[in-house]
VMD Tcl script that draws the C-alpha trace (Angstrom):
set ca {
  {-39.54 -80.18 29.22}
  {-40.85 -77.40 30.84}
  {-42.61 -74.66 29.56}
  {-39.64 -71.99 28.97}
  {-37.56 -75.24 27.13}
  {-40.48 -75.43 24.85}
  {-40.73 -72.02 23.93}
  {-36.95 -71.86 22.95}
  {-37.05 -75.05 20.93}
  {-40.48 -73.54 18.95}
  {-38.28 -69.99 18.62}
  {-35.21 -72.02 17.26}
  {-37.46 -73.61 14.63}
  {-38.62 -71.04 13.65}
  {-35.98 -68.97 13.21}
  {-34.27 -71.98 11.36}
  {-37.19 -72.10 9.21}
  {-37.25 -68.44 8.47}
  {-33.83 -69.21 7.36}
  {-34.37 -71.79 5.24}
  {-36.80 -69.79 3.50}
  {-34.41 -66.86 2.69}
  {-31.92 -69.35 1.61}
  {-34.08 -70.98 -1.23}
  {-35.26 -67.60 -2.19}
  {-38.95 -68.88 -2.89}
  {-41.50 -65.57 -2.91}
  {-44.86 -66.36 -2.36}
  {-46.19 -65.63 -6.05}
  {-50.32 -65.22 -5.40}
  {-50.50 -61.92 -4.34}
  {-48.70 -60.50 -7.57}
  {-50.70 -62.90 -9.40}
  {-54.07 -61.37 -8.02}
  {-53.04 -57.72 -8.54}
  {-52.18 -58.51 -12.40}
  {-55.78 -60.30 -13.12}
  {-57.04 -57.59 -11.47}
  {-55.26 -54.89 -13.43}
  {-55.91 -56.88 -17.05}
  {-59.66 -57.03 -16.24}
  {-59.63 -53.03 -15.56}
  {-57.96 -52.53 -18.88}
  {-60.09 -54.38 -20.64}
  {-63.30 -53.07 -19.20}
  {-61.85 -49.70 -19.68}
  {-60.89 -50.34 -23.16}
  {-64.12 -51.51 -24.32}
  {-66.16 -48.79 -22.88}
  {-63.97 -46.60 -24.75}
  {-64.00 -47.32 -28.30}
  {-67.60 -45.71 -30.16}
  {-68.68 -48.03 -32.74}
  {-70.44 -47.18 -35.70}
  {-72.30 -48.62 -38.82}
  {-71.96 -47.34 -42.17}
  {-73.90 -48.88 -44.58}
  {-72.42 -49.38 -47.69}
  {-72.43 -51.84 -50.90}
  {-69.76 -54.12 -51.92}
  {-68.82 -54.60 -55.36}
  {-70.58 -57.89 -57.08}
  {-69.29 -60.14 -59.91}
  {-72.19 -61.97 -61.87}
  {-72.11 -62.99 -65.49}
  {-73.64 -60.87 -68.08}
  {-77.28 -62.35 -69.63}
  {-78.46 -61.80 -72.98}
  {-80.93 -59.43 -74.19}
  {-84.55 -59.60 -72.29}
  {-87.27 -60.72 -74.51}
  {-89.17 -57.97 -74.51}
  {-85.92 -55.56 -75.00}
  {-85.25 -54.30 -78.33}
  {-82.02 -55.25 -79.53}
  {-81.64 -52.26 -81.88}
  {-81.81 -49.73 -79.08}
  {-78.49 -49.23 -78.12}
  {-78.08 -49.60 -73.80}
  {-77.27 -46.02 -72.32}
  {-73.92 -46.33 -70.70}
  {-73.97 -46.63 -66.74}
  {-72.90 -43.72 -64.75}
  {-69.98 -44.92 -63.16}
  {-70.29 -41.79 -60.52}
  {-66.90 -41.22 -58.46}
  {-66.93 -39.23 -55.24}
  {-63.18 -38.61 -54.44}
  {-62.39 -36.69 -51.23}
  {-59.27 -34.29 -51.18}
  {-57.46 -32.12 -49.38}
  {-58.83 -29.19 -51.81}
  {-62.21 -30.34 -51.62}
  {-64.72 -32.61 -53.71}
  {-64.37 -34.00 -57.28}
  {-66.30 -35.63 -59.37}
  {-66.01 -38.14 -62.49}
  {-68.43 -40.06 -63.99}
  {-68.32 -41.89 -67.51}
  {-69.03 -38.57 -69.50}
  {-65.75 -37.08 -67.60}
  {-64.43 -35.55 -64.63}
  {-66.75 -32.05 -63.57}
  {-64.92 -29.10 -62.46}
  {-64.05 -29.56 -58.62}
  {-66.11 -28.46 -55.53}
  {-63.42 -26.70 -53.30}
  {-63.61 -26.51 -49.63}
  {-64.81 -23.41 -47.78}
  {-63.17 -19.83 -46.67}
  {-63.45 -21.47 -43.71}
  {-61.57 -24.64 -43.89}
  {-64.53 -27.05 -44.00}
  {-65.67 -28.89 -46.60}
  {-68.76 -27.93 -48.97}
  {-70.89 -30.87 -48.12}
  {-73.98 -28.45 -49.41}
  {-72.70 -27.90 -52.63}
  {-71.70 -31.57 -52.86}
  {-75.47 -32.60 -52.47}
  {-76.53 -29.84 -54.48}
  {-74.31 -31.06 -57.46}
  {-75.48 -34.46 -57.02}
  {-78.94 -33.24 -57.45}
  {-78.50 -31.72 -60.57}
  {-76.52 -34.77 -61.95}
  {-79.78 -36.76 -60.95}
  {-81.89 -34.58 -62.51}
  {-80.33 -34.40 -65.36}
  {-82.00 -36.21 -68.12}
  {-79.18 -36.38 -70.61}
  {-77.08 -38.69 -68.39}
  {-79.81 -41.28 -67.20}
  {-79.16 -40.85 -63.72}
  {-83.13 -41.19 -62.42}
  {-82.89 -44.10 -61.35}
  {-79.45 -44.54 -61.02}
  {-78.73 -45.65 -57.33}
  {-75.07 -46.59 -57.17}
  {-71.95 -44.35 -56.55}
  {-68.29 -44.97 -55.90}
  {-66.60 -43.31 -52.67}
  {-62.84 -42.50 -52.56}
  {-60.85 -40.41 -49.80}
  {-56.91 -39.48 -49.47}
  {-55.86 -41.84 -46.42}
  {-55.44 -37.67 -44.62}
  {-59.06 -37.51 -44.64}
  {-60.86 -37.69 -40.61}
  {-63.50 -40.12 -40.26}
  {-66.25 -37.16 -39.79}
  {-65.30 -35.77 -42.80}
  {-65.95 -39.42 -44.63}
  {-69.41 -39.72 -42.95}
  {-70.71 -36.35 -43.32}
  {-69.54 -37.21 -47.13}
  {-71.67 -40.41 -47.65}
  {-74.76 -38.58 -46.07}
  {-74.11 -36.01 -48.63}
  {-74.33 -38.54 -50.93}
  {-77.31 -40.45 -49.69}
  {-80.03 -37.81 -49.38}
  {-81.12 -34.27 -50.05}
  {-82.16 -31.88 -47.71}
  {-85.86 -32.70 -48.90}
  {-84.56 -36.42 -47.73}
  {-85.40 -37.93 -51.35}
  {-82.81 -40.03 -52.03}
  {-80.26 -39.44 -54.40}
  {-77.46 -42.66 -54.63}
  {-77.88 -44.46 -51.48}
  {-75.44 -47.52 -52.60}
  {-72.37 -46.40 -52.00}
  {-69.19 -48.94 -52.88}
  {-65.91 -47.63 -51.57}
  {-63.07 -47.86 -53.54}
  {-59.67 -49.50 -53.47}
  {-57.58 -48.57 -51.16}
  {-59.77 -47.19 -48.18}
  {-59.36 -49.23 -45.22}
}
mol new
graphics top color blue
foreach p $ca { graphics top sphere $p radius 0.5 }
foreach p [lrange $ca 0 end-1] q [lrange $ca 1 end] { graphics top cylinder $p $q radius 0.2 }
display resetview
């Protein structure tokens, strides 16, 4: 065969092959496969760069069995109630029930915003108030409508944590059922 023959023969083959090829419809599936790895690692590196995490510290309910009187306790002296100190976030603003009864509310600013001042400065004078037995009372319930913003829940619980002095006022916080 001479040189020309060959090349004709190689360009028939190949030409059948190509053929062949387009016949059985087979695609060549690595490239696609390399550009959708590629694409799920972007969104996930993307995705997890984008999402701020955050801690709040908070309580969760415990169940124990009651004990009996201490030893040294008096068993006359009648226990003073617990507090049983509800937060509850609105729409209108801030109220708040203990086990005495519910105190008038603490609406929200001209503005809008919510009176996260007058909150603490309520919660002061329910600590300080030595008729209720709140001194050293450390424990408060949380609730919030499901409308409320997540600022507006954390700006809430620091309210509730701390005066502006930074003495601390009821730093275990339990939310209630129903906020997820």
């Amino acid at each position: 065969m001479t040189r020309g023959q060959v090349r004709a023969t190689m360009r028939r083959m190949r030409a059948h092959n190509e053929e062949a090829e387009e016949e059985t419809g087979e695609l060549n599936l690595v490239p696609y496969m390399d550009i959708v790895t590629n694409i799920i690692i972007f969104l996930l590196a993307s995705v997890v760069n984008q999402i701020p995490l955050g801690n709040v510290n908070v309580t969760i309910p415990t169940l124990s069995q009651g004990g009996g009187p201490a030893e040294n306790e008096d068993p006359e002296k009648p226990e003073a109630p617990p507090l049983n100190l509800t937060i509850t976030v609105g729409g209108s603003g801030f109220t708040l029930a203990a086990s005495g009864g519910v105190l008038p509310p603490i609406p929200k600013l001209p503005n809008g915003g919510y009176d996260f001042k007058g909150l603490t400065a309520k919660l002061v004078e329910i600590k300080n108030d030595p008729n209720n037995n709140a001194q050293g009372e450390t424990k408060a319930n949380f609730n919030a409508d499901a409308t409320i913003p997540y600022q507006t829940v954390v700006e809430t619980l620091d309210a509730m944590r701390e005066d502006e002095k930074g003495k601390m006022l009821f730093p275990d916080v339990s939310f209630a059922a129903g906020i997820l």
